[in-house]
C-alpha positions as a Markdown table, in Angstrom:
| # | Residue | x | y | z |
|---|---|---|---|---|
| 1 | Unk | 114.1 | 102.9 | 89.0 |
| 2 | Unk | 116.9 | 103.5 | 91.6 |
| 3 | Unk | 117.8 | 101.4 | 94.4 |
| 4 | Unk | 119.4 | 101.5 | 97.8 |
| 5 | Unk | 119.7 | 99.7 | 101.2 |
| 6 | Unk | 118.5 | 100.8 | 104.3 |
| 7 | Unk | 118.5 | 100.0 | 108.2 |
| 8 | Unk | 115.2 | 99.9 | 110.2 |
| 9 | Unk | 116.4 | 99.1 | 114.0 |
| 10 | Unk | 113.0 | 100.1 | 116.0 |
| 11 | Unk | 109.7 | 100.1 | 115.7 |
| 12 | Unk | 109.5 | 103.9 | 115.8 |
| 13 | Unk | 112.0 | 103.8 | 112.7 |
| 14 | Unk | 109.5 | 101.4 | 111.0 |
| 15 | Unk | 106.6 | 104.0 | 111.3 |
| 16 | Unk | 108.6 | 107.2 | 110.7 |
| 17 | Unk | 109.4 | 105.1 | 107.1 |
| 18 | Unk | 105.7 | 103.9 | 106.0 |
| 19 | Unk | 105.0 | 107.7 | 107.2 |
| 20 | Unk | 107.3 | 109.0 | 104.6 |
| 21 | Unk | 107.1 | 106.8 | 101.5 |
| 22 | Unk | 103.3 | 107.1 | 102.1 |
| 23 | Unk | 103.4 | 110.8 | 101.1 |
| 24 | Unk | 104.5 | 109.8 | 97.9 |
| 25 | Unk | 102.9 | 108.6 | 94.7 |
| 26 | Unk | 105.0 | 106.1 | 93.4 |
| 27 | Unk | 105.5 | 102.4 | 94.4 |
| 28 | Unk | 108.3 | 101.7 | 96.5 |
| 29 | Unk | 108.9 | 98.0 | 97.0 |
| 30 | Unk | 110.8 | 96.2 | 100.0 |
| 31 | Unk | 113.2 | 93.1 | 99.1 |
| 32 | Unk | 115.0 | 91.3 | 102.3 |
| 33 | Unk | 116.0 | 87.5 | 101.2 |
| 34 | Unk | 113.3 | 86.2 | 98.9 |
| 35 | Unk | 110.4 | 88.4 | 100.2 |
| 36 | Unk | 109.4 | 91.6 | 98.3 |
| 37 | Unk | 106.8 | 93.5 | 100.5 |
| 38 | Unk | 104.8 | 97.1 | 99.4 |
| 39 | Unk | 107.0 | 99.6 | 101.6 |
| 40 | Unk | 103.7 | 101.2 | 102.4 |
| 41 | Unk | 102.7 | 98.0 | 104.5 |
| 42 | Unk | 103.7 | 98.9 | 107.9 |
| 43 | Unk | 102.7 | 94.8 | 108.2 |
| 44 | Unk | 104.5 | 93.9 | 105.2 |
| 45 | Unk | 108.0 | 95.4 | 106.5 |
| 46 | Unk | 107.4 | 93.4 | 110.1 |
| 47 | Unk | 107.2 | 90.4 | 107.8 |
| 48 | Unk | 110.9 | 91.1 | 106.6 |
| 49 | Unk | 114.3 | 90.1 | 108.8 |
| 50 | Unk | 115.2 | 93.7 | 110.1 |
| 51 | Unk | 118.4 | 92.9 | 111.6 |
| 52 | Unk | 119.9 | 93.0 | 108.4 |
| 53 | Unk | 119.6 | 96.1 | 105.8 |
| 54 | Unk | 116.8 | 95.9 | 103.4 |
| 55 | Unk | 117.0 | 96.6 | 100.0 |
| 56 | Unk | 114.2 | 99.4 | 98.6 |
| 57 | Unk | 113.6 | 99.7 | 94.9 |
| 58 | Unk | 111.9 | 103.0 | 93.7 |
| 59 | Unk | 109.7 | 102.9 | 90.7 |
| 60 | Unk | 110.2 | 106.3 | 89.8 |
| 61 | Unk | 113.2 | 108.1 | 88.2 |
| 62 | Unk | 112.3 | 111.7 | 89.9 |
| 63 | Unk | 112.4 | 110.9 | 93.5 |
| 64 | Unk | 116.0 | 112.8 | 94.9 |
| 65 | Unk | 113.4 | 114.3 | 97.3 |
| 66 | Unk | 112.4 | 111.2 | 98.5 |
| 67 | Unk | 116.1 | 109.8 | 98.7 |
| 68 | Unk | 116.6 | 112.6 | 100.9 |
| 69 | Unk | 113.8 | 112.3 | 103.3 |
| 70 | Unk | 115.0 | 108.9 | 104.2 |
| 71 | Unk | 118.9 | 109.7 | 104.1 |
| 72 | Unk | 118.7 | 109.1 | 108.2 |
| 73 | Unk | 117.5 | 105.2 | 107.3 |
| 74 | Unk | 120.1 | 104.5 | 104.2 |
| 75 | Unk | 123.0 | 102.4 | 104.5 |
| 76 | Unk | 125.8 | 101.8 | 102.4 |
């Protein structure tokens, strides 16, 4: 599993991410306070506070590719 934090400031960043993890197999999962949404749920990630970064948890150990597709989005 690896994690990171990323930014999602517009609604056209929101659906250019669910566009990208949704090409993938694994789960990715969404945590922002106390809420854990699927990161496939375009409603799910609307749910979450996205004025602050958002914390994604992979649940595969092979996804660099992945990591790199959303490089514009991660935060440090």
């Amino acid at each position: 599993m690896k994690t990171f934090n990323l930014l999602l400031s517009s609604i056209n960043d929101v659906k250019d991410f669910v566009n990208i993890v949704s090409r993938y197999d694994f789960d990715v999962d969404l945590t922002s306070g106390r809420y854990v949404v699927d990161a496939k749920s375009i409603m799910g990630i609307f749910s979450l506070d996205l004025s602050k970064p958002i914390k994604v948890e992979v649940h595969d150990d092979n996804c660099d590719e992945f990591i790199e597709a959303l490089r514009k989005f991660i935060v440090d």
